[in-house]
C-alpha positions in Angstrom: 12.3 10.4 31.2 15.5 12.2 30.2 15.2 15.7 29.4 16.8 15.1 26.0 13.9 12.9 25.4 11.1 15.0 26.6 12.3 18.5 26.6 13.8 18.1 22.7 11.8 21.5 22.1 13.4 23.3 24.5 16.7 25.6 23.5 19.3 24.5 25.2 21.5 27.5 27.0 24.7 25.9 25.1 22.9 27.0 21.4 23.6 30.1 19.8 21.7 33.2 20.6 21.6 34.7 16.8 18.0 35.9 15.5 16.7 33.1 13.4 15.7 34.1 9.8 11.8 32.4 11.1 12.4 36.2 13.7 12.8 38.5 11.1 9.8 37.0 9.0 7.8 37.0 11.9 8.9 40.5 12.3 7.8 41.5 9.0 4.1 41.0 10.5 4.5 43.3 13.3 5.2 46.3 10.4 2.1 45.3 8.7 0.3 45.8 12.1 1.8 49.0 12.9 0.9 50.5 9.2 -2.6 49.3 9.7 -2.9 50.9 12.9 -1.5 54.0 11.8 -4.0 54.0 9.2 -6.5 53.5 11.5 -5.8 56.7 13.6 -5.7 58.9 10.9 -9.0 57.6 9.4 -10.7 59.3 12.2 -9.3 61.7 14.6 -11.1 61.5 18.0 -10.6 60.8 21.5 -12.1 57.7 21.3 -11.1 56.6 18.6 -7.3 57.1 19.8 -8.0 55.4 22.8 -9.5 52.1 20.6 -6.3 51.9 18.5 -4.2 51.7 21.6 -6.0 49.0 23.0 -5.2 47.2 19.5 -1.9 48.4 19.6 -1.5 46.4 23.0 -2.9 43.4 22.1 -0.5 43.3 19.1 2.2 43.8 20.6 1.3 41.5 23.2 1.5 38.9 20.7 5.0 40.1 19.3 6.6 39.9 23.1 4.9 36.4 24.2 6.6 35.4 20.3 9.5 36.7 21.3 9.9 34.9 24.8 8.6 31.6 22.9 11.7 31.6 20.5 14.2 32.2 23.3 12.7 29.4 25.1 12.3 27.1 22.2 14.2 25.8 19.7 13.2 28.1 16.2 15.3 25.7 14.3 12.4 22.8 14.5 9.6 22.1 12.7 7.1 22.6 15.3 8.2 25.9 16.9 8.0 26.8 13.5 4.7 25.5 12.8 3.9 27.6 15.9 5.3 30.8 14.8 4.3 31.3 11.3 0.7 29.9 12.8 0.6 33.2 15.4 1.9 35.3 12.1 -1.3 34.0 10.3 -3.1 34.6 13.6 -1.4 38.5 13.7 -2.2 39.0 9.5 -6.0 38.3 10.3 -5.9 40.6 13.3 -4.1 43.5 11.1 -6.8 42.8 8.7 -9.8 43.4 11.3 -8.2 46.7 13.3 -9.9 48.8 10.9 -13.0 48.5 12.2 -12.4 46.1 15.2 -15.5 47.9 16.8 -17.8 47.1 14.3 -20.0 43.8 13.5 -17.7 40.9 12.3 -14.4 42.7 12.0 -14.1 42.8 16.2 -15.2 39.2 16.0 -12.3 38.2 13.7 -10.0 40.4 15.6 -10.8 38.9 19.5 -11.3 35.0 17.3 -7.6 35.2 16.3 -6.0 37.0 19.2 -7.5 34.1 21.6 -6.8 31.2 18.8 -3.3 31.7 18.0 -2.6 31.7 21.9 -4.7 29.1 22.6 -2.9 27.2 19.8 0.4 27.8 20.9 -0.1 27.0 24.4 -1.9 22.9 23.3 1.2 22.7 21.0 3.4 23.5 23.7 1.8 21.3 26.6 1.5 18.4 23.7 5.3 18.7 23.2 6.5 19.1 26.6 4.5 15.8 27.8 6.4 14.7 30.9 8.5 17.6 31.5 8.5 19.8 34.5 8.2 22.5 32.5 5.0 21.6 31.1 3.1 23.4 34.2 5.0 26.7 33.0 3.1 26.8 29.5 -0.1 24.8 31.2 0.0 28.0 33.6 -0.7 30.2 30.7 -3.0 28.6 28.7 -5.4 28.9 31.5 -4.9 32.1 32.0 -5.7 33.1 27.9 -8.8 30.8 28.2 -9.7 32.5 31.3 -9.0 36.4 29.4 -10.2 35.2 26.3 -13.7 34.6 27.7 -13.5 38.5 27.7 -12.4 39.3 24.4 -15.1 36.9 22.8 -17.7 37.4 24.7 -16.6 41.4 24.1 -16.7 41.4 20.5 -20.4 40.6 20.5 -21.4 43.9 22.3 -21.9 47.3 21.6 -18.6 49.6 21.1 -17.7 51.3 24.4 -18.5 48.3 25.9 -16.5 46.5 24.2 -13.8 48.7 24.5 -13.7 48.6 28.4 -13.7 44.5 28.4 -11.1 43.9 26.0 -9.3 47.3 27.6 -9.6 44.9 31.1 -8.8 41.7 28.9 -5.6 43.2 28.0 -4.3 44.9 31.3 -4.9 41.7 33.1 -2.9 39.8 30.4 0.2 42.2 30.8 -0.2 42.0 34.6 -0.7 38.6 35.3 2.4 37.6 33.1 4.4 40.2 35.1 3.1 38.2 38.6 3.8 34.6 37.2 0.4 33.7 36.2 -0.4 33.3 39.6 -3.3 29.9 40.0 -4.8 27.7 42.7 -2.9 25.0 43.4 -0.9 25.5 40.5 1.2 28.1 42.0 2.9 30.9 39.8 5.8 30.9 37.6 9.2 30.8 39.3 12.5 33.3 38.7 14.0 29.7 36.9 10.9 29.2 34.7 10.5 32.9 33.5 14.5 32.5 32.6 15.3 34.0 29.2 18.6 34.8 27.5 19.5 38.2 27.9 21.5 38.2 24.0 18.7 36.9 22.4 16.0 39.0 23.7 17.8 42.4 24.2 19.1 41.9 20.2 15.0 41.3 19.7 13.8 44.4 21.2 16.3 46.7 19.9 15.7 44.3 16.2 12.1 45.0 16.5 12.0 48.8 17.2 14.9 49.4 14.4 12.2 47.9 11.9 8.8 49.8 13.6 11.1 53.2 12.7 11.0 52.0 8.7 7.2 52.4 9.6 7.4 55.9 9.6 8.8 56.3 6.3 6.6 53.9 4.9 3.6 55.5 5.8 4.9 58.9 4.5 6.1 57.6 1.1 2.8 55.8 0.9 0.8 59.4 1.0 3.2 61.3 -1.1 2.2 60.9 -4.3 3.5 62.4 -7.2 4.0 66.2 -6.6 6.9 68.4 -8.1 10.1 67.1 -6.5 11.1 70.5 -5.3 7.5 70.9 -3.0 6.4 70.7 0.7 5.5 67.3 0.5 8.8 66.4 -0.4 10.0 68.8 2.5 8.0 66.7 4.7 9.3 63.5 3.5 12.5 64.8 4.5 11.4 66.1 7.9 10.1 62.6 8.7 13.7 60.9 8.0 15.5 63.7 9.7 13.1 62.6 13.0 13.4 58.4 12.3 17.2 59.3 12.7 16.9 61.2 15.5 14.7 58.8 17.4 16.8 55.8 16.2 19.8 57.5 18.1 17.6 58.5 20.6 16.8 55.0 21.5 20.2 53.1 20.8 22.8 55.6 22.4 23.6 55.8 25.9 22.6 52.9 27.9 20.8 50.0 25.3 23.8 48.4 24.2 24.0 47.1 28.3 20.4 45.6 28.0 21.2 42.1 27.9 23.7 42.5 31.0 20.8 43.9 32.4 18.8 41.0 31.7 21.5 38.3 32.6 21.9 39.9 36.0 18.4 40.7 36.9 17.2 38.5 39.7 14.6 37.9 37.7 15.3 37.9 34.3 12.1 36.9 32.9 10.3 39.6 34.8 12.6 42.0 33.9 12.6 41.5 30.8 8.5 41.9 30.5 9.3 45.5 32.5 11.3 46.5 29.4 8.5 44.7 27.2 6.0 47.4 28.8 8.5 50.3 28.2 8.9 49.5 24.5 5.1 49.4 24.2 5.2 53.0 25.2 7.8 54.0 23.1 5.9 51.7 20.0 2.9 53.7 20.5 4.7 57.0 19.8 6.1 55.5 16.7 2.3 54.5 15.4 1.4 58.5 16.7 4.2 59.7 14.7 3.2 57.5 11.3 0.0 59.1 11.7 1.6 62.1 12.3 3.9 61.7 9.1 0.5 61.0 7.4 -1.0 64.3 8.1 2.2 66.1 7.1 2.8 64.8 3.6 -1.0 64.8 2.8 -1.6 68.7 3.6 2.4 69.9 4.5 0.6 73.1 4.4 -3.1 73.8 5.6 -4.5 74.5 9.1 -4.2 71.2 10.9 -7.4 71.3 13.9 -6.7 70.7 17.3 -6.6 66.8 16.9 -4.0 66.5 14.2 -2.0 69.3 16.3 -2.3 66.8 19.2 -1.2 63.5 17.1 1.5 65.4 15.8 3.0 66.5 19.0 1.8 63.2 21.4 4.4 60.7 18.8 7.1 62.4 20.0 5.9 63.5 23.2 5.0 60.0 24.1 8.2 58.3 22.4 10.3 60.5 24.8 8.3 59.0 27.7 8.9 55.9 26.9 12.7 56.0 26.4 12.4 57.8 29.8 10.5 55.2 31.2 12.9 52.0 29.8 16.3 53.6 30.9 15.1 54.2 34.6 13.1 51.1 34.5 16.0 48.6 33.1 18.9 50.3 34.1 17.8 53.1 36.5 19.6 55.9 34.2 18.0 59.6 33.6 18.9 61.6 31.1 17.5 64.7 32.0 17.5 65.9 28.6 14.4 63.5 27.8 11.8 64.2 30.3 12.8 68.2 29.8 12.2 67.2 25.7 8.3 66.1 27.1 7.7 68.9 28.9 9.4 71.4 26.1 6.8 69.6 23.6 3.9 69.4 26.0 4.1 73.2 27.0 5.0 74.6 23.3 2.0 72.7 21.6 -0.8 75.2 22.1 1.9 78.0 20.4 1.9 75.8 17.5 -1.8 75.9 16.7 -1.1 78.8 14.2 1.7 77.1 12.1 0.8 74.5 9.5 1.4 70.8 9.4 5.2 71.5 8.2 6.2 73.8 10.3 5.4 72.1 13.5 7.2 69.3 12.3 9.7 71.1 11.7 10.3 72.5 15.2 9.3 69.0 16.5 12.1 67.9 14.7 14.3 70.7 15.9 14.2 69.7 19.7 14.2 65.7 19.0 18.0 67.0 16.7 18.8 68.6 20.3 17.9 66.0 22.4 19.4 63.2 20.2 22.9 65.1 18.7 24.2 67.8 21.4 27.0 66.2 23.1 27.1 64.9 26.8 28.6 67.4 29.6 29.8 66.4 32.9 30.0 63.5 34.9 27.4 60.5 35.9 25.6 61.4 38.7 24.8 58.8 41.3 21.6 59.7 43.7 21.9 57.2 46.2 18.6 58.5 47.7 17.1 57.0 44.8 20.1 55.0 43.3 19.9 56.5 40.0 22.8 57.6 37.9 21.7 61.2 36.1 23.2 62.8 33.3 22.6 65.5 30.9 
């Protein structure tokens, strides 16, 4: 039992590392996701309702990151890795479908149905087609551990809404952390450093891929409430605003340290782990681009009313929290501060009750202001190393 005979859906580490053309369709349902979810916020501004469309938010994006370690491990050039693939962007449409009122009646049902099917499809594919090889316990591992979660998110989407929202809230923490630990079992052990072993090309060209896309979101969403005013008006000034922040952010995230991602991943002791610690940070970083599309929504729908203290707070949490999570990533993958980002939160944070006066336009204009700063005003001085922490600090 050669592995060229029972491991034929694995990639081999000899094949190239380009994104398939299967990737970038798959990718195409993530944007659909994001839009939805967007949509969603804005539909009704509250706490709890904020809270809810997180909890979506990671369970989408749960099933974009265990996509994207599938196509590294498998071949995305055969017909059943495909078959798996555009079955999980089937799976992801119905979910997008359901968000909008994933706490109500049938929608949640749909929404937890297709979440635990396309997973639990995947994994019988995968055990099917890796009959007889070692690594058959890896994706045997996690398919117990989905049946075991989605017991929660079924069961969940028969009961009442804040109940609901606390199990599939557990559901999904314990799916992040028990891929982080190996999907630790009786018996069956957890995964190994070997087994979680992913290709740091592929995947660090998949997460910077992926984000560069969820940006376009942004602009979507704020062409899609434009309209048709006069050209020279404040929603076109608030069109323009929200390109003038995609740009900022899209520097924000790709200068500095994110071309040496996947030389971080090579290296890592454990690459597969590390690689699901940058997985978290981008889901930070992907929530403040869905808080900014709502954002951009409120902007280019009343550029210049009296936004309440909700749309205030969307408005300032997108880039708040995007700032956070590029904070997060850059001392979590390659344990780099720039100081200029975490001073951006608390500049934001501390100026938003200032801006309760000023209307929609205006605070994304100064919004946009300090993201310019943050993302354009040149480096000065040296790297500095802390060796008490081992971080390298810069301004």
């Amino acid at each position: 039992m050669t592995q060229t005979r029972w491991g034929w859906i694995l990639r081999s580490r000899e094949a190239p590392r380009r994104i398939s053309y299967l990737e970038l369709l798959f990718d195409l349902g993530l944007i659909v996701a994001l839009t939805r979810l967007s949509d969603r916020l804005t539909g009704a501004l509250s706490l709890d309702h904020a809270v809810e469309t997180m909890v979506l938010l990671a369970a989408v994006w749960w099933v974009w990151t265990v996509t994207a370690y599938t196509t590294d491990w498998y071949d995305p050039r055969l017909a059943v890795v495909q078959l798996i693939v555009l079955t999980v962007l089937f799976g992801g449409l119905l979910m997008s479908l359901a968000v909008s009122s994933a706490f109500e009646g049938v929608s949640g049902i749909a929404f937890a149905g297709a979440y635990v099917g396309l997973h639990l499809f995947r994994g019988l594919v995968l055990i099917s087609a890796l009959r007889g090889h070692a690594l058959r316990r890896r994706s045997l591992r996690v398919l117990i551990w989905f049946c075991l979660t989605g017991v929660l998110w079924v069961v969940g989407a028969f009961l009442p809404s804040p109940i609901r929202l606390a199990i599939w809230a557990t559901a999904v923490l314990i799916d992040y952390a028990v891929s982080f630990f190996g999907y630790p079992l009786p018996r069956l052990g957890r995964l190994s450093a070997e087994e979680l072993r992913v290709a740091g090309e592929h995947l660090s060209e998949r997460y910077r891929q992926m984000f560069i896309v969820a940006l376009g979101e942004i602009i979507l969403v704020g062409v899609r409430r434009y309209g048709d005013p006069p050209f020279v008006s404040p929603r076109t000034a608030g069109l323009i605003l929200l390109f003038v922040l995609t740009v900022t952010m899209w520097r924000i995230y790709i200068v500095y340290v994110a071309d040496h991602l996947a030389t971080g991943i090579d290296e890592a002791t454990s690459p597969g782990r590390f690689g699901l610690v940058v997985a978290y940070a981008h889901l930070i970083m992907v929530s403040g681009v869905v808080l900014i599309a709502a954002g951009g929504d409120i902007v280019t729908r009343n550029p210049i009313g009296e936004p309440n203290a909700t749309q205030l707070a969307i408005l300032v949490a997108g880039p708040t929290v995007f700032l956070a999570g590029r904070t997060v990533y850059a001392l979590a993958a390659f344990r780099a501060l720039l100081w200029r980002m975490p001073i951006g939160v608390v500049v934001l944070s501390v100026s938003a009750p200032m801006m309760g006066a000023l209307p929609p336009l205006a605070v994304a204009a100064t919004i946009t202001a300090v993201m310019a700063v943050i993302a354009f005003v040149p480096h000065f001085g040296p790297s500095v190393y802390r060796t008490r922490w081992r971080i390298r600090t810069r301004w």
